[in-house]
mmJSON file of the N, C-alpha and C atoms, coordinates in Angstrom:
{"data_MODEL":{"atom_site":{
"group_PDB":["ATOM","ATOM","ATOM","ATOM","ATOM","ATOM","ATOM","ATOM","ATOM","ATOM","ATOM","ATOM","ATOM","ATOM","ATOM","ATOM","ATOM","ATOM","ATOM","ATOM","ATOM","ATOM","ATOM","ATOM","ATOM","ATOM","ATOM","ATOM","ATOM","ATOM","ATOM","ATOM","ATOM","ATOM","ATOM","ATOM","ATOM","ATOM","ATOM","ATOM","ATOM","ATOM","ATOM","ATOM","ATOM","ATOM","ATOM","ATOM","ATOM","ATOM","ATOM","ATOM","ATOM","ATOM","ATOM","ATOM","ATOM","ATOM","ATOM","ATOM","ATOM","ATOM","ATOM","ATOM","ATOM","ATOM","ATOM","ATOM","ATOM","ATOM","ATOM","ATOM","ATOM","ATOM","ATOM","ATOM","ATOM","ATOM","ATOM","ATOM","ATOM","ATOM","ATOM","ATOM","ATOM","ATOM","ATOM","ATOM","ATOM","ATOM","ATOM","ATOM","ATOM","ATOM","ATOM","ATOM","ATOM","ATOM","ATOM","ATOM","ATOM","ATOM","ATOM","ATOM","ATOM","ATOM","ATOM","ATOM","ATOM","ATOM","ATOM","ATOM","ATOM","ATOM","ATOM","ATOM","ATOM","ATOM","ATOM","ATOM","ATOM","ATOM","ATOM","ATOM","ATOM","ATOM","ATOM","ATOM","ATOM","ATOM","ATOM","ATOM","ATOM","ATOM","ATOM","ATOM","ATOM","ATOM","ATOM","ATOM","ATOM","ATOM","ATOM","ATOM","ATOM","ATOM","ATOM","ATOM","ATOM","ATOM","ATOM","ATOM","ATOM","ATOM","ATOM","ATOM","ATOM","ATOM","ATOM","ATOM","ATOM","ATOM","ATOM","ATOM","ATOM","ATOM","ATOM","ATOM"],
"id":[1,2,3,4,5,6,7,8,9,10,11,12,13,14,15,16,17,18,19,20,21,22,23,24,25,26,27,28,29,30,31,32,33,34,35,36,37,38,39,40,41,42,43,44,45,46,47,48,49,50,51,52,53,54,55,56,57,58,59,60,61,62,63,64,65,66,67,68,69,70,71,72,73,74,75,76,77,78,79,80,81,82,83,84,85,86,87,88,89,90,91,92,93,94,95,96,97,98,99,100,101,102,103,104,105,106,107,108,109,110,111,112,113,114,115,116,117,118,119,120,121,122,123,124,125,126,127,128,129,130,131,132,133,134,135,136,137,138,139,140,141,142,143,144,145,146,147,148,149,150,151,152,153,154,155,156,157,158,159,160,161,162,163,164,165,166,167,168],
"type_symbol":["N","C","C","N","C","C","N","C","C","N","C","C","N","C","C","N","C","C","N","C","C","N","C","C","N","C","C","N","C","C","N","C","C","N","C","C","N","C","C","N","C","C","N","C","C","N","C","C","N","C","C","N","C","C","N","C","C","N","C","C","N","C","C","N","C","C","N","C","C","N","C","C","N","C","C","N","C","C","N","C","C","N","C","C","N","C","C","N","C","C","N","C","C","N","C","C","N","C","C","N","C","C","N","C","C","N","C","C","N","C","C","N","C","C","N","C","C","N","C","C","N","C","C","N","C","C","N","C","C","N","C","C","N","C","C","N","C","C","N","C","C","N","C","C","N","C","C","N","C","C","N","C","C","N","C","C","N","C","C","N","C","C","N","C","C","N","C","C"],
"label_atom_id":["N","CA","C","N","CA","C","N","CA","C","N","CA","C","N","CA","C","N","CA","C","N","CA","C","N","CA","C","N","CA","C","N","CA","C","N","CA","C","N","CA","C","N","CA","C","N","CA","C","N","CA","C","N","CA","C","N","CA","C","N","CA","C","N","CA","C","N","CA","C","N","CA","C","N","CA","C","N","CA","C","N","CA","C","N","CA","C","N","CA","C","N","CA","C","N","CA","C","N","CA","C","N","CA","C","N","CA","C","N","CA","C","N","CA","C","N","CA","C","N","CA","C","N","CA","C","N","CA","C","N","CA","C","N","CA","C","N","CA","C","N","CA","C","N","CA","C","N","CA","C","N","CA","C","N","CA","C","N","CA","C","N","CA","C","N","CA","C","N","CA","C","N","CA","C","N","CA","C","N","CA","C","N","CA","C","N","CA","C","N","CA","C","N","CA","C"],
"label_alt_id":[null,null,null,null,null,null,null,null,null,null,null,null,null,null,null,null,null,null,null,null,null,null,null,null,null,null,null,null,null,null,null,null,null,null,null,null,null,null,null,null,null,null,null,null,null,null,null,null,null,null,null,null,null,null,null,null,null,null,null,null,null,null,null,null,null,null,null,null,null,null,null,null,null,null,null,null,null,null,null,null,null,null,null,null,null,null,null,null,null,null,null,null,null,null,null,null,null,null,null,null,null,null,null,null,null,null,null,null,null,null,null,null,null,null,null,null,null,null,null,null,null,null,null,null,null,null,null,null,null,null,null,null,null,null,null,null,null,null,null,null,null,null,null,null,null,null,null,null,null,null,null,null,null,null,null,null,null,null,null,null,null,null,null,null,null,null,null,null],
"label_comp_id":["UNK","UNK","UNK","UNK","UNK","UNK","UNK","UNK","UNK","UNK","UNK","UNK","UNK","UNK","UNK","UNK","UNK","UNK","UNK","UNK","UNK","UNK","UNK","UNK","UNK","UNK","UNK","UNK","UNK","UNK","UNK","UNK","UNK","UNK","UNK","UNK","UNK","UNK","UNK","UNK","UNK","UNK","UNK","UNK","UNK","UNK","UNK","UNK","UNK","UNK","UNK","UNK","UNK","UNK","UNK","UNK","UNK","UNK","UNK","UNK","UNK","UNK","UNK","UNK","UNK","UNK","UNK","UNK","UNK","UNK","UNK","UNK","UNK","UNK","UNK","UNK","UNK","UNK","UNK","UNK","UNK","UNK","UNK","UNK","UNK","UNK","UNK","UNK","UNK","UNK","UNK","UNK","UNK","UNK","UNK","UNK","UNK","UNK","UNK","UNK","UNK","UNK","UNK","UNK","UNK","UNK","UNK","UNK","UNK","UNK","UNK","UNK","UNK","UNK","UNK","UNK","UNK","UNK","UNK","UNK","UNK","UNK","UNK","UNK","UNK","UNK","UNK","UNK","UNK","UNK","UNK","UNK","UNK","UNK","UNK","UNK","UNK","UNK","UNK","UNK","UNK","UNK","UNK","UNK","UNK","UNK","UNK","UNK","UNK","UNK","UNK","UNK","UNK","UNK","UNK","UNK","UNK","UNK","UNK","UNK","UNK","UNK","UNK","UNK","UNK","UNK","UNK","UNK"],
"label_asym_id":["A","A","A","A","A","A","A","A","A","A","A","A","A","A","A","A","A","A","A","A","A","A","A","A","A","A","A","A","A","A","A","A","A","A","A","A","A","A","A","A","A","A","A","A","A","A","A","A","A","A","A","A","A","A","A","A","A","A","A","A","A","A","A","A","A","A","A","A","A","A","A","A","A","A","A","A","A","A","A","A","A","A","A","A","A","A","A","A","A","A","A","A","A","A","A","A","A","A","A","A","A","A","A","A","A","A","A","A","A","A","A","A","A","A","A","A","A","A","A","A","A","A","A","A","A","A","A","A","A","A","A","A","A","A","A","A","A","A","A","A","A","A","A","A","A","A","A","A","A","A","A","A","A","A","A","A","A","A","A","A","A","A","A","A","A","A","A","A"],
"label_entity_id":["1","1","1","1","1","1","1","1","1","1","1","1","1","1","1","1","1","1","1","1","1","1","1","1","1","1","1","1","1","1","1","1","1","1","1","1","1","1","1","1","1","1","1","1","1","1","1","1","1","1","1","1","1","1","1","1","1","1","1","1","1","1","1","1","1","1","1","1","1","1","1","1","1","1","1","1","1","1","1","1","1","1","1","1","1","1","1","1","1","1","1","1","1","1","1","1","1","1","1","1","1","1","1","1","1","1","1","1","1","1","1","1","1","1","1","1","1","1","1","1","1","1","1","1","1","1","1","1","1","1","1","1","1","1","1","1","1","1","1","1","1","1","1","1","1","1","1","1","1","1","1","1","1","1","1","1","1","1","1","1","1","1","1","1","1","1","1","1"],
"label_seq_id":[1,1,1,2,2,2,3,3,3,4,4,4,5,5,5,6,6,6,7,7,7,8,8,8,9,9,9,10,10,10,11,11,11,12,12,12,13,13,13,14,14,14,15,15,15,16,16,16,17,17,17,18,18,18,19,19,19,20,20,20,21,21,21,22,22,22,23,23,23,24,24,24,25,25,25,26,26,26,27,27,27,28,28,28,29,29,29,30,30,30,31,31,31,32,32,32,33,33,33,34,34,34,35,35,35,36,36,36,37,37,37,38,38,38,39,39,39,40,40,40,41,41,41,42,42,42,43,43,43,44,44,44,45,45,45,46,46,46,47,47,47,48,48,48,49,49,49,50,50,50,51,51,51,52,52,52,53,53,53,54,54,54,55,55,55,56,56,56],
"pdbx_PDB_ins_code":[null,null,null,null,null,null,null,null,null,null,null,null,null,null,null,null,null,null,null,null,null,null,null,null,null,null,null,null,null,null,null,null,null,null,null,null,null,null,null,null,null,null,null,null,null,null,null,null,null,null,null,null,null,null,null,null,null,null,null,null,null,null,null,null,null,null,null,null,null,null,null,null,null,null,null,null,null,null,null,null,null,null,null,null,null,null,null,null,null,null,null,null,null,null,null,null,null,null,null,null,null,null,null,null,null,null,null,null,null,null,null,null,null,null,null,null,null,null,null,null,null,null,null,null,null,null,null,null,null,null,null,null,null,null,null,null,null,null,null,null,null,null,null,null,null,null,null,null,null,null,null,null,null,null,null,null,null,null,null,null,null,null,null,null,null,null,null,null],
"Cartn_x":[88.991,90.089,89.525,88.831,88.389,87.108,86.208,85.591,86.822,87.555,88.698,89.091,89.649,89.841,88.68,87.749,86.552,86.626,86.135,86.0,87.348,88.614,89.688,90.256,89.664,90.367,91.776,91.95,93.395,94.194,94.234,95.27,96.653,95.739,96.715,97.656,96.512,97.232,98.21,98.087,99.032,100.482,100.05,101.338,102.391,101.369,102.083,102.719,101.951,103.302,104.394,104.097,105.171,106.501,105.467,106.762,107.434,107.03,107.154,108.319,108.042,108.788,109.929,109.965,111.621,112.299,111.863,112.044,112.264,111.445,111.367,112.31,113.254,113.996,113.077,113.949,113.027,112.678,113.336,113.135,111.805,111.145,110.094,108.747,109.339,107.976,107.396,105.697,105.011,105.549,105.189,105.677,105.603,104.302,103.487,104.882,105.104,105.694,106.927,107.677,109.016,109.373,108.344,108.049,108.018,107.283,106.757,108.321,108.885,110.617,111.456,111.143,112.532,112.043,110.469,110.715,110.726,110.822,111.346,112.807,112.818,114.683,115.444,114.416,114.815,114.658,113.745,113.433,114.469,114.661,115.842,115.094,113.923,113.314,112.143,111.818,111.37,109.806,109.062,107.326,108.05,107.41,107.437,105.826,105.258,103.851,102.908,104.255,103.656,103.256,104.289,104.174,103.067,102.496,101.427,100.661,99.916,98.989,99.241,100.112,100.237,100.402,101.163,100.967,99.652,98.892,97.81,97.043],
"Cartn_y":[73.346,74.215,75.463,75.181,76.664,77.135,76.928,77.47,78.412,77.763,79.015,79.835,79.27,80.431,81.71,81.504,82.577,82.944,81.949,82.932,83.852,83.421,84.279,84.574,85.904,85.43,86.67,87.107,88.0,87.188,85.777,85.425,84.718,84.288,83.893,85.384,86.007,87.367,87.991,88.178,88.345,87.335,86.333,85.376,85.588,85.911,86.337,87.53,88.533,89.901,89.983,89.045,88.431,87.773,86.989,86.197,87.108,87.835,89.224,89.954,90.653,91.703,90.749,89.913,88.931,88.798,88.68,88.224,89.224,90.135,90.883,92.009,92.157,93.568,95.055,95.713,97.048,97.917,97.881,98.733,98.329,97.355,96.474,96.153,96.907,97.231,98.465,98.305,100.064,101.04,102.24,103.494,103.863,103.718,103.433,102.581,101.386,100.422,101.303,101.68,102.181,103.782,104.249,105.525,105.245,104.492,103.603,103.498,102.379,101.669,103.007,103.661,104.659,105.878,106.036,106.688,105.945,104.402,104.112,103.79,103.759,103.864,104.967,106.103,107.621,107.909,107.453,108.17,106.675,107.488,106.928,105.938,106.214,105.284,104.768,103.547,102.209,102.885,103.069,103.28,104.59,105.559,107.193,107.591,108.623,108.988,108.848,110.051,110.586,109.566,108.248,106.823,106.192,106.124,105.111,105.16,106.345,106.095,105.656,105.75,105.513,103.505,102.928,101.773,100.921,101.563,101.289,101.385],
"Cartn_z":[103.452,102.999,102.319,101.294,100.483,101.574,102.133,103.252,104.181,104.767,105.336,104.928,103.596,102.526,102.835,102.537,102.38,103.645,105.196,105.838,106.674,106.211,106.848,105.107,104.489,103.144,103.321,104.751,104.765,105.154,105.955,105.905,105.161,104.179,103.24,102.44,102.457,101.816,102.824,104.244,105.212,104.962,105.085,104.886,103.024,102.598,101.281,101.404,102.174,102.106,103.226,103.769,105.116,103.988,103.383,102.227,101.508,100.851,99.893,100.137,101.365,102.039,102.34,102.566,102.913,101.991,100.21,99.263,97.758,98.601,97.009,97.402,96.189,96.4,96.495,97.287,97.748,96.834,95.131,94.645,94.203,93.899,93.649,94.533,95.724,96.457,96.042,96.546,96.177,96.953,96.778,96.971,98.264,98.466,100.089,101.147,100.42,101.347,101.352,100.508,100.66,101.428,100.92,102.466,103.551,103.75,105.104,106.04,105.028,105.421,105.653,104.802,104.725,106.009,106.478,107.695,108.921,109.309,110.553,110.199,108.817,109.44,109.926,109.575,109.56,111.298,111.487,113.054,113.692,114.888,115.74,117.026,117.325,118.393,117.344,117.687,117.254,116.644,118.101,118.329,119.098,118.145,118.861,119.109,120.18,119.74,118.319,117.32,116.486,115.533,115.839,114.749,115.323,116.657,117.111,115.74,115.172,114.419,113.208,112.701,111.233,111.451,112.789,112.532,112.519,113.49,113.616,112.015],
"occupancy":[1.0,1.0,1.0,1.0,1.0,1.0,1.0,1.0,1.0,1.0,1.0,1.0,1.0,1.0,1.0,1.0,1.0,1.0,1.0,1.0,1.0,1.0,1.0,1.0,1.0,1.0,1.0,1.0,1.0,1.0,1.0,1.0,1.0,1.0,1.0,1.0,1.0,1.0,1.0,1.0,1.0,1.0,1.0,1.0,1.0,1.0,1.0,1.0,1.0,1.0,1.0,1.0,1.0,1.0,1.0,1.0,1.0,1.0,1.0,1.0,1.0,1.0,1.0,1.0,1.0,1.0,1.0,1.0,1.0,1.0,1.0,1.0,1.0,1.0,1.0,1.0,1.0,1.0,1.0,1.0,1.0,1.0,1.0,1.0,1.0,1.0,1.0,1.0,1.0,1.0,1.0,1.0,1.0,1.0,1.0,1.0,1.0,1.0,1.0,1.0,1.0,1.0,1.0,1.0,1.0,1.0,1.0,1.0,1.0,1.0,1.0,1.0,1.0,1.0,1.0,1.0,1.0,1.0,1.0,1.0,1.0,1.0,1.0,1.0,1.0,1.0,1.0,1.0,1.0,1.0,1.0,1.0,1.0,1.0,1.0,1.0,1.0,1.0,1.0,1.0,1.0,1.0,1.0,1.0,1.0,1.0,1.0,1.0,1.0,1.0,1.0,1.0,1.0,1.0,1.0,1.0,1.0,1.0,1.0,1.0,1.0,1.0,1.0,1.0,1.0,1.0,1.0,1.0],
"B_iso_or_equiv":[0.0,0.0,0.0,0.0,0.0,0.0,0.0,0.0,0.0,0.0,0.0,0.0,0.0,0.0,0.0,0.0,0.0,0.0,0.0,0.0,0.0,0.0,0.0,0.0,0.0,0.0,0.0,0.0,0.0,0.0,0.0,0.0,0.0,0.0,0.0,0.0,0.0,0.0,0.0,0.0,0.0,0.0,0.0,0.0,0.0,0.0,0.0,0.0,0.0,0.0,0.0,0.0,0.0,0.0,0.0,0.0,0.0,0.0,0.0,0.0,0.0,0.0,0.0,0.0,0.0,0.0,0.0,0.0,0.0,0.0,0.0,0.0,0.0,0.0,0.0,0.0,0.0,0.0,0.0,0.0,0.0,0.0,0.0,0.0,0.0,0.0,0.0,0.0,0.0,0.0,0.0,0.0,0.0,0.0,0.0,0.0,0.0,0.0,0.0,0.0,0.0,0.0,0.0,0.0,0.0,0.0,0.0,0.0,0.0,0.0,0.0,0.0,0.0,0.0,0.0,0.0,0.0,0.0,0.0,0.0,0.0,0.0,0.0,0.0,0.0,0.0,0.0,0.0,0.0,0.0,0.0,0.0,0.0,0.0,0.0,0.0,0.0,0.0,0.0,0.0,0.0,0.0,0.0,0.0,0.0,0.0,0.0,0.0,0.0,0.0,0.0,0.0,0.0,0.0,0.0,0.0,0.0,0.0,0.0,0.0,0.0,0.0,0.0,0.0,0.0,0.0,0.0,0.0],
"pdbx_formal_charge":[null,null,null,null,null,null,null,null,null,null,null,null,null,null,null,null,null,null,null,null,null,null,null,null,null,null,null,null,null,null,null,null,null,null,null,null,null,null,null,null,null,null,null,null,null,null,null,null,null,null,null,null,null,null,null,null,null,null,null,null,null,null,null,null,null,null,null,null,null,null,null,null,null,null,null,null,null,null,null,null,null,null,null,null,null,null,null,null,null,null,null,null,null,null,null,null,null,null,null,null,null,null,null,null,null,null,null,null,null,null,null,null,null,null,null,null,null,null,null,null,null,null,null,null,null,null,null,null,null,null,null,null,null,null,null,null,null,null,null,null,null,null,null,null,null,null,null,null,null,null,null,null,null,null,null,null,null,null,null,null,null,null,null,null,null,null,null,null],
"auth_seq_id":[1,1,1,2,2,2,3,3,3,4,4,4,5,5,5,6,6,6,7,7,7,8,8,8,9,9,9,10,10,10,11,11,11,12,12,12,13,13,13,14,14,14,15,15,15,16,16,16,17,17,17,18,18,18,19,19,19,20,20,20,21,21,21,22,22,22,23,23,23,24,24,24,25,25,25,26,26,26,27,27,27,28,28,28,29,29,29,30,30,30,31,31,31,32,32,32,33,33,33,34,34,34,35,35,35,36,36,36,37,37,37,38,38,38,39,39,39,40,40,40,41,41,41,42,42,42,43,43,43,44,44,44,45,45,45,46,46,46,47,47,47,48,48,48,49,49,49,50,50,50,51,51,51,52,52,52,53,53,53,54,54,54,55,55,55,56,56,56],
"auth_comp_id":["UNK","UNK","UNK","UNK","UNK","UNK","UNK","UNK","UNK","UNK","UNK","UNK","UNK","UNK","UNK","UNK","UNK","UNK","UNK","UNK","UNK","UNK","UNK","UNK","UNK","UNK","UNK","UNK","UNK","UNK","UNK","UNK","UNK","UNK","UNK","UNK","UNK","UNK","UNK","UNK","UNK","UNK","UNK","UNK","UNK","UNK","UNK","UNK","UNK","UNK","UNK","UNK","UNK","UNK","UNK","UNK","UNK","UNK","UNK","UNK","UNK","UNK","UNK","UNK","UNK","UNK","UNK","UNK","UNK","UNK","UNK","UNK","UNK","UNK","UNK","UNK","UNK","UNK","UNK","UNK","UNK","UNK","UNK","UNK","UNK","UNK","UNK","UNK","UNK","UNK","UNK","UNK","UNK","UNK","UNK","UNK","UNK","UNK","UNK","UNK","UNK","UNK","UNK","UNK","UNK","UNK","UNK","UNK","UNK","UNK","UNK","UNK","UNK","UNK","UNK","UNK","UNK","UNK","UNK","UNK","UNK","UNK","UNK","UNK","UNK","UNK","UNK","UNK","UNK","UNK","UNK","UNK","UNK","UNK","UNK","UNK","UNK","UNK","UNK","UNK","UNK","UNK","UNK","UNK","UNK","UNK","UNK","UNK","UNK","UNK","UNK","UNK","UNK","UNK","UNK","UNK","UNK","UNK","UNK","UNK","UNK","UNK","UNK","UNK","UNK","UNK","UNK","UNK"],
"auth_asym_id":["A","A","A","A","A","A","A","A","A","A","A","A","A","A","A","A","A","A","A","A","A","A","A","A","A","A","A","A","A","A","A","A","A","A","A","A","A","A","A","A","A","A","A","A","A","A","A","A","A","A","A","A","A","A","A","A","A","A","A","A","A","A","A","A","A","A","A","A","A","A","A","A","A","A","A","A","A","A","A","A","A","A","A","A","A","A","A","A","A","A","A","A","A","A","A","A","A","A","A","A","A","A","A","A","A","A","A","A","A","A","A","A","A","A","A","A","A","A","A","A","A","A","A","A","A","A","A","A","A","A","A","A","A","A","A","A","A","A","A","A","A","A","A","A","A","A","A","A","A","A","A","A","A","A","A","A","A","A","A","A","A","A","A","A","A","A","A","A"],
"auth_atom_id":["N","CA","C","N","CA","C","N","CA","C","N","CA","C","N","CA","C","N","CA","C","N","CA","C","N","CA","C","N","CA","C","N","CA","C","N","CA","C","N","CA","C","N","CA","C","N","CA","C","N","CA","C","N","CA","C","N","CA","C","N","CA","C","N","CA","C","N","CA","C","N","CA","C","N","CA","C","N","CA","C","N","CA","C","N","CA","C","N","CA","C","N","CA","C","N","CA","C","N","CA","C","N","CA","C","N","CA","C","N","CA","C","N","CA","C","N","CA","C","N","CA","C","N","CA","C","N","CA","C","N","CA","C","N","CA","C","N","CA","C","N","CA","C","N","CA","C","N","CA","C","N","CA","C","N","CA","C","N","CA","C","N","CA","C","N","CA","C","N","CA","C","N","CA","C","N","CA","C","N","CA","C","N","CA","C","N","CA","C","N","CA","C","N","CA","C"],
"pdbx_PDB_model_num":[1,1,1,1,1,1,1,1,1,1,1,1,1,1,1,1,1,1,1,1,1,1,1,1,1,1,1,1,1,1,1,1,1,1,1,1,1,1,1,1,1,1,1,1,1,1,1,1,1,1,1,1,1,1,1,1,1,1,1,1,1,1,1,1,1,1,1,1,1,1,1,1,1,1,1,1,1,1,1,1,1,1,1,1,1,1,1,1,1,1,1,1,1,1,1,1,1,1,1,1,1,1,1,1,1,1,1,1,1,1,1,1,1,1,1,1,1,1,1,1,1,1,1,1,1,1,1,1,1,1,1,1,1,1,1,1,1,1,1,1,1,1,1,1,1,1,1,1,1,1,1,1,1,1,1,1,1,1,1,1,1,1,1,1,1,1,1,1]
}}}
């Protein structure tokens, strides 16, 4: 168990901001995250060019 831990040590942290983002109110996320949200709600198609990179 703690060997996995170490050698995958993003996935637990992945699964925690998976949990997070379901759970935590938006005003309570970072700044980063709430820019992020507030420009794909802004743009009208999903994956545009100009977004490839920023998801990446």
């Amino acid at each position: 168990m703690l060997r996995d831990e170490r050698v995958f040590p993003l996935e637990p942290a992945l699964r925690a901001v998976r949990f997070a983002n379901e759970n935590v109110p938006f005003a309570a996320l970072p700044r980063c995250v709430q820019q992020d949200t507030m420009r794909r709600q802004q743009s009208p198609q999903p994956a545009g060019p100009q977004q490839s990179k920023s998801l990446d």
